[in-house]
C-alpha positions in Angstrom: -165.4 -138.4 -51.3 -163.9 -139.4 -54.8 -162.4 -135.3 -54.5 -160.8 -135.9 -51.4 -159.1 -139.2 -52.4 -158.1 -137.7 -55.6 -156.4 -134.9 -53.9 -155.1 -137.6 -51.0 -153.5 -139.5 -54.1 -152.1 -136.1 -55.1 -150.3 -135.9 -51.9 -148.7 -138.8 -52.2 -147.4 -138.9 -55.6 -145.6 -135.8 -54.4 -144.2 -137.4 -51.7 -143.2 -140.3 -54.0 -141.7 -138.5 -56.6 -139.2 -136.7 -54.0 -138.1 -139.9 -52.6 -137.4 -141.0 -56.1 -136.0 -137.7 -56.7 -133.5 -138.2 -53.6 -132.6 -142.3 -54.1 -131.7 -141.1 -57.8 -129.5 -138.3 -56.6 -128.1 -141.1 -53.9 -127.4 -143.4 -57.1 -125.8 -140.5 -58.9 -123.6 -139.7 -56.1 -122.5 -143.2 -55.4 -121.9 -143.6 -59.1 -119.4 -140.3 -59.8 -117.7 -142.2 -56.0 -116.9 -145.1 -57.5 -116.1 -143.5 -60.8 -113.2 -141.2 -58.7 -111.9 -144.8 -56.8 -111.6 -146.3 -60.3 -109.7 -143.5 -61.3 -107.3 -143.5 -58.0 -107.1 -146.9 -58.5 -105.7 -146.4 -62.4 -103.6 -143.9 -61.0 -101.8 -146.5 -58.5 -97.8 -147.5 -58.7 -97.4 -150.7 -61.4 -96.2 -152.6 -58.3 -99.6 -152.3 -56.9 -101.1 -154.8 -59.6 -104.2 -156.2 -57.6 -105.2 -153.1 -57.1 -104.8 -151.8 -61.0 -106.8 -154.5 -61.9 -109.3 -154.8 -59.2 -109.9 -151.4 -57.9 -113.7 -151.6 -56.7 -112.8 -155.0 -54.9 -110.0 -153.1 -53.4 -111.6 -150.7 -52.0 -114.0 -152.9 -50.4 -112.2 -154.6 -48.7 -109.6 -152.0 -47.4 -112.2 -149.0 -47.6 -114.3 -147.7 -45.0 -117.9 -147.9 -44.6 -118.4 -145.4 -42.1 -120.4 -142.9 -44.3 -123.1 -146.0 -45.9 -123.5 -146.5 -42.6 -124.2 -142.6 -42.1 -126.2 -142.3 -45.2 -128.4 -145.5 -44.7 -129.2 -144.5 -41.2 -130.2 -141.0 -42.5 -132.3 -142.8 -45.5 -133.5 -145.2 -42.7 -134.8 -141.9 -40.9 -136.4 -140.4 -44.0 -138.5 -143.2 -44.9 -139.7 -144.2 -41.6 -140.9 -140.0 -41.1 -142.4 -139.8 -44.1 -144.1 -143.1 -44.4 -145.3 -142.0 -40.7 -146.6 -138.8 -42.5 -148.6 -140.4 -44.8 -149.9 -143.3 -42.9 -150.8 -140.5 -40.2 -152.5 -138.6 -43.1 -154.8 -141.0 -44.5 -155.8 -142.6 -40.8 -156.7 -139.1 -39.9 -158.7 -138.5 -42.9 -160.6 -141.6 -43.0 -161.5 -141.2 -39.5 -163.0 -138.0 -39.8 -165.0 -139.2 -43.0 -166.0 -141.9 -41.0 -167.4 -139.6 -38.3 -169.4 -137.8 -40.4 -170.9 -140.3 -42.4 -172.0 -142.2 -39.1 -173.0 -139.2 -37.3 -175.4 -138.6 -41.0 -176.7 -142.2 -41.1 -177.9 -141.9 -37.5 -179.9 -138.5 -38.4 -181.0 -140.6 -41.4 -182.2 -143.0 -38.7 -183.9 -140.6 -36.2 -185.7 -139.0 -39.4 -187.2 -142.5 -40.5 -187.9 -143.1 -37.0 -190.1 -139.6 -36.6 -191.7 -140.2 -40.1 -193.0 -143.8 -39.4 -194.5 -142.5 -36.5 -196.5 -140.1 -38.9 -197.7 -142.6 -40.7 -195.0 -141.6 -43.4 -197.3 -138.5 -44.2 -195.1 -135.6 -45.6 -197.4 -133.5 -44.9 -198.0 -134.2 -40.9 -197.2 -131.3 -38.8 -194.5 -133.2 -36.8 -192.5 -134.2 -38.9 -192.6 -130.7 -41.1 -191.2 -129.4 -38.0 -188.6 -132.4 -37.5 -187.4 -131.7 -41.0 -187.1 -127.8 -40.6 -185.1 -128.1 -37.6 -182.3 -130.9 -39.7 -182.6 -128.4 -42.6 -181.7 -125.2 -40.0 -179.1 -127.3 -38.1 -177.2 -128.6 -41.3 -177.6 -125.2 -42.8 -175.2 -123.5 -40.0 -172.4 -125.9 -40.7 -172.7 -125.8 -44.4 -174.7 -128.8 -45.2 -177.9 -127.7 -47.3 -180.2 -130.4 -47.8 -180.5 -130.6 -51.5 -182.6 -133.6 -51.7 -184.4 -136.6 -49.7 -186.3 -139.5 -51.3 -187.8 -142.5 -49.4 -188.5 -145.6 -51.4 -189.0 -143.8 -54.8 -190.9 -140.9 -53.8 -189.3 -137.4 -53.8 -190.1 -135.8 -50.0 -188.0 -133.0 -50.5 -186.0 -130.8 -53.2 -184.9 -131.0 -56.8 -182.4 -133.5 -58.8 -181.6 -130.2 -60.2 -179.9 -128.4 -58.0 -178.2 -131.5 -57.2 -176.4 -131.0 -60.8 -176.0 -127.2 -59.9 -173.9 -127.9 -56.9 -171.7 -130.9 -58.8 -171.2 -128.0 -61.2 -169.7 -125.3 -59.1 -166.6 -125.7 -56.2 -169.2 -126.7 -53.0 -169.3 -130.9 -53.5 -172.7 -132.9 -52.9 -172.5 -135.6 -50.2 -175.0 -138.4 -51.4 -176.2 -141.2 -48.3 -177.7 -144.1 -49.4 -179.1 -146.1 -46.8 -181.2 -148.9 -46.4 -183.7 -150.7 -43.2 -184.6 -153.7 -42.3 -188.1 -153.5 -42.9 -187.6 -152.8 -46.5 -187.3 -149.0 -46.9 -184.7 -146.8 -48.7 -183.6 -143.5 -47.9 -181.5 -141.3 -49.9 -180.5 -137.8 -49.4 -177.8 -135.4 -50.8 -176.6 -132.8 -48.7 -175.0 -129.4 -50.1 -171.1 -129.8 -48.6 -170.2 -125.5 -49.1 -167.8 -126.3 -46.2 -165.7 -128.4 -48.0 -162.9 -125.7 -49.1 -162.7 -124.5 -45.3 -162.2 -128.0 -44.3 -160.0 -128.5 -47.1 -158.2 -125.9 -46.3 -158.0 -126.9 -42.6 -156.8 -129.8 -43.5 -153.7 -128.8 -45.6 -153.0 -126.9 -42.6 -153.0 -130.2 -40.2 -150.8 -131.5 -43.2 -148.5 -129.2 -43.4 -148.2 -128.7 -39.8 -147.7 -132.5 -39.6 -145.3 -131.8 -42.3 -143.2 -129.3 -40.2 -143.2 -131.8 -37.1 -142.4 -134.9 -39.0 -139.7 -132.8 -40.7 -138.5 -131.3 -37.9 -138.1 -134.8 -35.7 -136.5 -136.0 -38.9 -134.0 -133.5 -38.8 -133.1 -133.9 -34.6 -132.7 -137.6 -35.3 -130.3 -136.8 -38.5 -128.7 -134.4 -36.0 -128.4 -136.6 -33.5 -127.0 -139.2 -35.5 -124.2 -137.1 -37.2 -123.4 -135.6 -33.5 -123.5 -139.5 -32.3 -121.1 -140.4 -35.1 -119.7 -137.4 -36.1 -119.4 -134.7 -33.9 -118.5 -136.0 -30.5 -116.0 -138.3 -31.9 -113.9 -135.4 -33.9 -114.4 -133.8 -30.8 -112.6 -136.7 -28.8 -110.0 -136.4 -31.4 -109.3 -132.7 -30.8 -108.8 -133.4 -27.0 -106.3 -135.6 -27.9 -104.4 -133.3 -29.8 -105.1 -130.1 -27.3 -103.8 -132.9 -25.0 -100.7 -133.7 -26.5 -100.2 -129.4 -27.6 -100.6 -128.4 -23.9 -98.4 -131.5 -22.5 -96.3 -133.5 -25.1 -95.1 -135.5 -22.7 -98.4 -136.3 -20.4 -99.7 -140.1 -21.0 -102.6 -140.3 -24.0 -105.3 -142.3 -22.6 -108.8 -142.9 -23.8 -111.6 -144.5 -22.1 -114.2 -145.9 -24.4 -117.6 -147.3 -23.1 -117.9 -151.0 -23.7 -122.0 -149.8 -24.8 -120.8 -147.2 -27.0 -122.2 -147.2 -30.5 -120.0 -145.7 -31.9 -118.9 -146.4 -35.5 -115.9 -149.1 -35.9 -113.8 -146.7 -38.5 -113.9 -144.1 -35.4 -112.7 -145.5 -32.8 -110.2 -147.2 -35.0 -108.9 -143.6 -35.7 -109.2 -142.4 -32.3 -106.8 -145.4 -31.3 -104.7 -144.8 -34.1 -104.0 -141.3 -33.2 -103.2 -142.0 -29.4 -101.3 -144.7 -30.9 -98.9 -142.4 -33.2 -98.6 -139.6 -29.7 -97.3 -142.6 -27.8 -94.7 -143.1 -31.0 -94.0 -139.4 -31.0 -93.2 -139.3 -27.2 -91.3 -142.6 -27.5 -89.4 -141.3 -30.9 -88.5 -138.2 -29.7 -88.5 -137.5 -26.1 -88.6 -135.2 -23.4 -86.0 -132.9 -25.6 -88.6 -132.9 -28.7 -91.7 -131.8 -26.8 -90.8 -128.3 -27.7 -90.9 -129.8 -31.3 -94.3 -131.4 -30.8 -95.9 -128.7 -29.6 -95.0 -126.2 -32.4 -95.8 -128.5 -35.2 -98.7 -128.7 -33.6 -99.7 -125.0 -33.5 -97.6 -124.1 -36.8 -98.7 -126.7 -38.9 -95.1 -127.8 -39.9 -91.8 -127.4 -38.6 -89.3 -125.3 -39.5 -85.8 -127.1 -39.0 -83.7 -124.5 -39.9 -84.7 -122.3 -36.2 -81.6 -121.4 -33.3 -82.5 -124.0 -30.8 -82.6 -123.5 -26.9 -79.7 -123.4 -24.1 -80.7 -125.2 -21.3 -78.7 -126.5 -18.1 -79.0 -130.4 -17.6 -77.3 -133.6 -16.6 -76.1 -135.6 -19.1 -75.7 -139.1 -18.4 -73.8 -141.8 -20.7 -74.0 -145.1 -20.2 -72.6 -148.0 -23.0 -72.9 -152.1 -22.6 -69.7 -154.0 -22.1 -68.6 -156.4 -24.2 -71.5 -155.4 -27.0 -69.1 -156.2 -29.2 -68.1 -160.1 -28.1 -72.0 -160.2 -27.6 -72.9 -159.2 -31.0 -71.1 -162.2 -32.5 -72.4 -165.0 -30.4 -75.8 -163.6 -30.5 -76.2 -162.5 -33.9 -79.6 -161.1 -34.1 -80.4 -161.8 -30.2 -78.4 -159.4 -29.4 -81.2 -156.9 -29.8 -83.1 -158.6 -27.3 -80.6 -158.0 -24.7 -79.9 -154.6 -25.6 -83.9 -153.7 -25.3 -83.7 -155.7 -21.8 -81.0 -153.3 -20.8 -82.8 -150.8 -22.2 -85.4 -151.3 -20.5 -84.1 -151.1 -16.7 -82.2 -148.1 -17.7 -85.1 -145.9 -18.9 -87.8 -147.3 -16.3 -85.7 -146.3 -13.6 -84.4 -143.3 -15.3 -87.6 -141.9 -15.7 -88.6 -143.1 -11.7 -85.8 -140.9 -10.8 -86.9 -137.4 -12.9 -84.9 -137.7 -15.9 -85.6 -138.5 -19.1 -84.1 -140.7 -21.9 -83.1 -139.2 -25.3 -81.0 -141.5 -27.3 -80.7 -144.8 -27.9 -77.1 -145.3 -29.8 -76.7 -149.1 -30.7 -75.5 -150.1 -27.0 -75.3 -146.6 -25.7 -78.0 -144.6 -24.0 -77.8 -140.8 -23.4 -80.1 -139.8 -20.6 -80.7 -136.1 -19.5 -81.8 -134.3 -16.1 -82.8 -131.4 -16.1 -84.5 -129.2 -13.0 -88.6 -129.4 -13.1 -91.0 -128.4 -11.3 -90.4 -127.7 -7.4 -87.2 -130.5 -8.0 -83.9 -128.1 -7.0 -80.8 -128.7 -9.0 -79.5 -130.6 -5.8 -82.2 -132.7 -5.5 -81.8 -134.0 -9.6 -78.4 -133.9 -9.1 -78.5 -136.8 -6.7 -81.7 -138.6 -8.4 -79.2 -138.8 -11.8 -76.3 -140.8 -9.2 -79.1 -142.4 -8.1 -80.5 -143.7 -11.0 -77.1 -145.2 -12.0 -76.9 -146.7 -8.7 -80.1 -148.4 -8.9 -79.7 -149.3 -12.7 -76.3 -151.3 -11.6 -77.8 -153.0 -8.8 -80.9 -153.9 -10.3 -78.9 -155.6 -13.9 -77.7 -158.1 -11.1 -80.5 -159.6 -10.0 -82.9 -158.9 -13.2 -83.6 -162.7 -14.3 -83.7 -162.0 -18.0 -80.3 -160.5 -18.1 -79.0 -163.6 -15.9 -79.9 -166.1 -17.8 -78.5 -164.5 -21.3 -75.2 -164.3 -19.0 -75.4 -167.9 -18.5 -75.7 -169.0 -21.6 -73.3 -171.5 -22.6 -72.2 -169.6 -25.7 -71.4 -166.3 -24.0 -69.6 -168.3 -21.3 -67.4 -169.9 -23.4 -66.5 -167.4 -25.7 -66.2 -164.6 -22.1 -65.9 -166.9 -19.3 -67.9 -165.3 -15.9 -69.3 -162.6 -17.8 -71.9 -160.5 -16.4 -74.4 -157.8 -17.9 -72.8 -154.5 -16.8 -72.7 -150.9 -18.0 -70.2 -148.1 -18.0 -71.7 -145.0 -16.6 -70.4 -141.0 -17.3 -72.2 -138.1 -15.8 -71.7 -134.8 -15.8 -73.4 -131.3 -16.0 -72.7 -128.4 -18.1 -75.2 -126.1 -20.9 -76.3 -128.0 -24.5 -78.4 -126.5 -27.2 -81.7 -128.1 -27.0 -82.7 -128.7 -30.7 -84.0 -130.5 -33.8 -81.1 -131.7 -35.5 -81.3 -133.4 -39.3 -84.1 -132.1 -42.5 -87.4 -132.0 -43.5 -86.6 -135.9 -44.8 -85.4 -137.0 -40.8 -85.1 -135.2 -37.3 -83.8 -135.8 -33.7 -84.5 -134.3 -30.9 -81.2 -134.1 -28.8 -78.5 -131.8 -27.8 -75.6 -130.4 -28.9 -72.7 -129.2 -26.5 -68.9 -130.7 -25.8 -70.4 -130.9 -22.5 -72.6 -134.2 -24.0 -69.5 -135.2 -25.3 -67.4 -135.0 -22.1 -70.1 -137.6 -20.4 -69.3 -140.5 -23.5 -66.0 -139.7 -23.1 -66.5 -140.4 -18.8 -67.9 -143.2 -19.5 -65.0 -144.6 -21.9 -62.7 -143.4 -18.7 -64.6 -146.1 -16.2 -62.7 -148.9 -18.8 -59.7 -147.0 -17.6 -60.5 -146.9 -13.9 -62.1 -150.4 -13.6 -65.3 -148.5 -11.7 -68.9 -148.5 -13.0 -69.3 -144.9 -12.6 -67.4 -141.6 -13.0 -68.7 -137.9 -12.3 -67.0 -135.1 -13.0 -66.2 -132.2 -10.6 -69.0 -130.0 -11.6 -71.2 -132.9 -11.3 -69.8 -133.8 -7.9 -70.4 -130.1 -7.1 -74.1 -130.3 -7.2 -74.8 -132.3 -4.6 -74.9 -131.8 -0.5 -72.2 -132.5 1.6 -73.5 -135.9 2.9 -73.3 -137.5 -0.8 -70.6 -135.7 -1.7 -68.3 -138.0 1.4 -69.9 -141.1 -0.1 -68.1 -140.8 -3.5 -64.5 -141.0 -4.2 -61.8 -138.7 -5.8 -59.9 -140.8 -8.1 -58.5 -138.5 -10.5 -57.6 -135.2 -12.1 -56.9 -134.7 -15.6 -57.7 -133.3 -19.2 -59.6 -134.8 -21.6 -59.0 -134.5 -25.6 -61.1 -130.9 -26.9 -60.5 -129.6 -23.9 -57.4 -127.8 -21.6 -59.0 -127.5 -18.4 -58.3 -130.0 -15.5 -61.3 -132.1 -14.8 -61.7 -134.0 -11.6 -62.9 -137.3 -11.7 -65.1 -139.4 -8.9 -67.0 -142.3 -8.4 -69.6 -144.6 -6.3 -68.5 -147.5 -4.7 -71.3 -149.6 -5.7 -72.4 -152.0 -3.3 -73.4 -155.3 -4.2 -76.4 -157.7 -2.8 -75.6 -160.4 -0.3 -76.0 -163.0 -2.5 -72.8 -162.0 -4.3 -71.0 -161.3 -0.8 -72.3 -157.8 -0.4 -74.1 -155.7 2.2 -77.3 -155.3 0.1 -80.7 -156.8 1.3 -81.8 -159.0 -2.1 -85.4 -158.3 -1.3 -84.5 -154.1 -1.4 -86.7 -152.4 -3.2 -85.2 -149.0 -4.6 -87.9 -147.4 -6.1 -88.9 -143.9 -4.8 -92.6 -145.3 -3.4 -89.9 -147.2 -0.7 -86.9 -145.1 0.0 -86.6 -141.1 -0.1 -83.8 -139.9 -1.6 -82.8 -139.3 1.6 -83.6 -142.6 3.0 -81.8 -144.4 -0.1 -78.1 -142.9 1.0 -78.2 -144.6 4.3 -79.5 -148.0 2.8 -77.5 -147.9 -0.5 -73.7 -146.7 1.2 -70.9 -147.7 -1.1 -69.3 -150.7 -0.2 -66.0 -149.0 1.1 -65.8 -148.2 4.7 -65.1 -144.8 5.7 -61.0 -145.8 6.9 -60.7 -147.1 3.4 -61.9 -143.9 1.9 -60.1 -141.9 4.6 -56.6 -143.9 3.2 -57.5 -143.2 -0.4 -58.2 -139.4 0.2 -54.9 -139.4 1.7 -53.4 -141.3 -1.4 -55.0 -138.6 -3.8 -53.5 -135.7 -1.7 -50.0 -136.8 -2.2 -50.2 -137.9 -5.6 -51.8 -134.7 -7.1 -49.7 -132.2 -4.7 -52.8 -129.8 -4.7 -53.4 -127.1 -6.9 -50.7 -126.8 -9.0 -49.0 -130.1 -7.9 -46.1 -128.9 -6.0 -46.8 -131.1 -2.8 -47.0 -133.7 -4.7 -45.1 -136.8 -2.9 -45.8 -139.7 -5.3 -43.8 -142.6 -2.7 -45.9 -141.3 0.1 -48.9 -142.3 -2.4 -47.6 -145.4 -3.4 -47.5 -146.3 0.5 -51.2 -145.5 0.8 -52.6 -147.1 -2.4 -50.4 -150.6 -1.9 -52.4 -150.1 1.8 -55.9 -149.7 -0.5 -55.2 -152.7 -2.5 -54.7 -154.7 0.9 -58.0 -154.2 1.6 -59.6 -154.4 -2.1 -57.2 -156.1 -4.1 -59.3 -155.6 -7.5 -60.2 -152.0 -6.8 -59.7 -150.5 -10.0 -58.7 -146.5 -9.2 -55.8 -147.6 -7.1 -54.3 -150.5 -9.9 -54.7 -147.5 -12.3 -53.3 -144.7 -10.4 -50.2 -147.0 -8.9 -49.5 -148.1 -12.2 -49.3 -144.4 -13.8 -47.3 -143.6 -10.7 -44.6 -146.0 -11.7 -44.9 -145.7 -15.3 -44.2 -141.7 -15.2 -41.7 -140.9 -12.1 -38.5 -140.2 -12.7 -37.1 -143.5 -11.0 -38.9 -146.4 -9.4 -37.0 -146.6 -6.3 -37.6 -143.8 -5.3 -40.7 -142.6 -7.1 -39.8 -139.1 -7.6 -42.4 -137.4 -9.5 -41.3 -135.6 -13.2 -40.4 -132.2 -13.1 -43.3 -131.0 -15.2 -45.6 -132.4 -12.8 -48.7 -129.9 -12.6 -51.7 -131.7 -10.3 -53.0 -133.4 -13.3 -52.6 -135.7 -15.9 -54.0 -135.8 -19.9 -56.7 -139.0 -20.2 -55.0 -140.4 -23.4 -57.7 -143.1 -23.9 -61.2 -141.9 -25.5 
């Protein structure tokens, strides 16, 4: 018994000294950390002196503890196995030493029993045969009896070979036991099974070993794929994501009973955080961008970029510049408002905003998907349609109209935007260094739309397409817009004709306009939204102006021209709209270029169009 314990013990202080052996390499480890933090934390700019002079608290409070957490879980897992090991061990031992020494005491018992009932004669037949039969039985599982005495008096073997077997490898196992009426009995029994049972139980052991190991090991496993693994993989789906489809909407759905670490789901937040930037920063133009930084690991700036075919819509704030001084810093607030409405339903209508340029916007269209170039055509008119209507009746924008300020500095000013669009090819690219980029394009043709939308100053009209624009679209839109002009703008010799959307107003500023509409594709088709949303010229007034335009450009070449036969028509346009904008501006080049006022003869080098002096 003393063997076993000693070789028990022996187990143990194994198993001791490797846990010792791994909480010393733990405290090595976290010593060379801190060491390295210190040494970061020397490293650190002068301007950074709390952390200079305070590293290790530093780093406790803005560090992570993500991998104690880890490592103390782990630890956690180790000493619960292994103390389940040994605990496991020694129960099991104990038992089975138990069993035998019970299952002895009661053969000690039967024995005393048998030799009473001889009248405790060693020599009596019966129990001579009692004792050969314990001697044969103990013999075949390795148990010799060496030695039996009963109150003093030797009944069988020699104290000698008692010594001889504590000599050699087989132990002696020595029962000492005592009755009630007085009697002792104590015999030594030859254990030459010991080593096999030894040996059988290092092989339980180790076997418990393996399993204890091995369920040590799954829970570590399971713990580092808990914590590890299926978060990093959450985090590459969001970046496959965002490869595949720059543009698509980064969402993540956590579970409320997800145990997941803190410093993880922090990240995972962070990064869906930083793809809603990047989509916000750079647009539907730098998705090309995304995606090959993404699969390059970098960006190269200095790459040809890529012709496309859009729409390119301008749109600036009026009066930004009266605004800007009453509302000093406010002013951003309206801007963003404007903003707002103009990319929301911009975006409802298939485009896509790209730049945001002080009080400018540059929005794009371009054809996606099943959309045919008709089809965006009319969603970009659209969208400026809606945009005007809506910054009407939008209460935010109203009540920065009526402020007191901004009505006494502009009396019966109004939120309102001057809208250019018109089609052509850009170069769809990353323009700037390595130090800054923007995703945009670059074509006169995104020049021509700014410089449409400074013309609408000109014409007194929220909107102006030009012909190719106008072009685009079917038959049915193209009779709701007007012709107002044809001219060449500066950077370019080719005539451009101009048009625009009458756009109506709501009743509640003396249009035709329901105030409850709702213009928002889940209500009105695109086909739907022409016959609700008409502009608020009737068709004899358009019918008039077309005959205006025909006699002051003379066709083609402008040889038809009869510029009094236009005056008649447009002084009949402005008795029906007295404010309308394209007739004051025509009639007033009309008299300001013919060759005499009475009777409005149009100059000599009149070819069908005029140059737009004005940016």
């Amino acid at each position: 018994r003393s063997g076993r314990a000693a070789r028990a013990g022996a187990r143990a202080a194994r198993i001791i000294r490797v846990l010792n052996l791994v909480q010393r390499l733990k405290r090595i480890h976290a010593e060379r950390t801190t060491t390295d933090h210190e040494h970061l934390g020397v490293m650190r700019t002068n301007d950074d002196e709390s952390f200079r002079h305070h590293p290790k608290s530093h780093l406790v409070e803005d560090g992570t503890d993500m991998g104690s957490k880890l490592d103390a879980r782990i630890s956690r897992y180790f000493v619960y196995c292994v103390g389940t090991m040994l605990i496991v061990a020694i129960v099991l031992s104990a038992a089975l030493e138990r069993s035998y020494a019970t299952q002895v005491r009661g053969d000690i018992r039967n024995m005393a029993a048998i030799f009473d009932g001889v009248g405790r004669d060693p020599d009596a037949e019966l129990w001579r045969e009692y004792l050969s039969l314990f001697k044969e039985q103990k013999e075949k599982i390795g148990n010799e009896l060496l030695f039996l005495e009963v109150d003093g008096t030797r009944i069988f073997g020699d104290e000698t070979r008692i010594k001889d077997f504590r000599a050699s490898p087989p132990a002696v196992l020595t029962f000492n036991l005592d009755f009630a009426d007085g009697s002792n009995w104590v015999m030594h029994l030859a254990d030459e099974d010991a080593a096999h049972r030894d040996l059988i139980g290092n092989i339980v052991f180790t076997t418990s070993v393996i399993v204890v190991l091995g369920s040590m090991t799954w829970l570590m496993s399971s713990s580092v794929r808990r914590d590890v693994v299926v978060p990093m993989e959450g985090l590459m789906d969001i970046i496959q994501s965002i490869r595949k489809d720059p543009m698509k909407p980064i969402t993540t759905k956590l579970d409320e009973k997800s145990t997941r670490v803190e410093e993880v789901v922090q990240v995972e937040q962070a990064l869906v955080q930083l793809g809603a930037l990047l989509q916000m920063g750079l647009g539907e133009a730098g998705a090309k961008i995304i995606r090959t930084s993404l699969k390059d690991n970098g960006l190269d700036v200095n790459v040809a970029g890529k012709i496309v075919q859009a729409i390119f819509g301008f749109c600036d704030i009026r009066n930004f510049t009266d605004c800007t001084e009453v509302l000093q810093a406010d002013v951003v607030k309206l801007v963003n408002n404007v903003g707002s409405i103009v990319h929301d339903v911009t975006i409802e209508n298939h485009g896509a905003p790209n730049k945001n340029i002080g009080d400018a916007f540059l929005l794009v269209w371009k054809p996606k998907g099943s959309l045919t170039v008709r089809q965006i055509a009319e969603s970009a008119l659209r969208s400026y349609v809606s945009i005007i209507i809506e910054m009407t009746r939008d209460t935010v924008l109203l009540k920065w109209a009526a402020r007191h300020d901004i009505q006494e500095r502009m009396p019966g000013y109004k939120v309102r935007l001057g809208c250019g669009l018109h089609y052509g090819w850009a170069i769809e690219c990353a323009i700037g260094s390595h130090h800054k980029i923007d995703a945009s394009y670059l074509s006169p043709h995104v020049n021509l739309s700014s410089r449409l939308e400074a013309a609408t100053k000109q014409y007194g009209v929220p909107i102006l397409l030009s012909g190719e624009m106008h072009g685009l679209m079917s038959d049915e839109v193209r009779t709701l817009c007007r012709l107002i002009d044809r001219v060449t703008v500066k950077g370019s010799n080719a005539p451009m004709y101009l048009y625009t959307y009458d756009v109506p107003s709501l009743q509640r500023f003396g249009g035709q306009i329901s105030d409850e509409i709702h213009l928002g594709l889940d209500k009105l088709s695109l086909y739907d939204y022409w016959k609700r949303v008409r502009p608020y010229t009737s068709e004899k007034f358009r019918l008039t102006w077309q005959m205006a335009m025909h006699s002051y450009l003379g066709g083609a070449d402008g040889q038809q021209a009869d510029w009094k036969q236009a005056k008649l028509y447009l002084n009949k346009c402005l008795q029906v709209h007295p404010d309308d904008g394209p007739s004051l501006a025509v009639l007033a080049y009309l008299e300001a270029n013919c060759v005499d006022k009475s009777t409005m003869q149009k100059p000599s080098n009149w070819v069908g169009y005029r140059p737009l002096t004005e940016k």
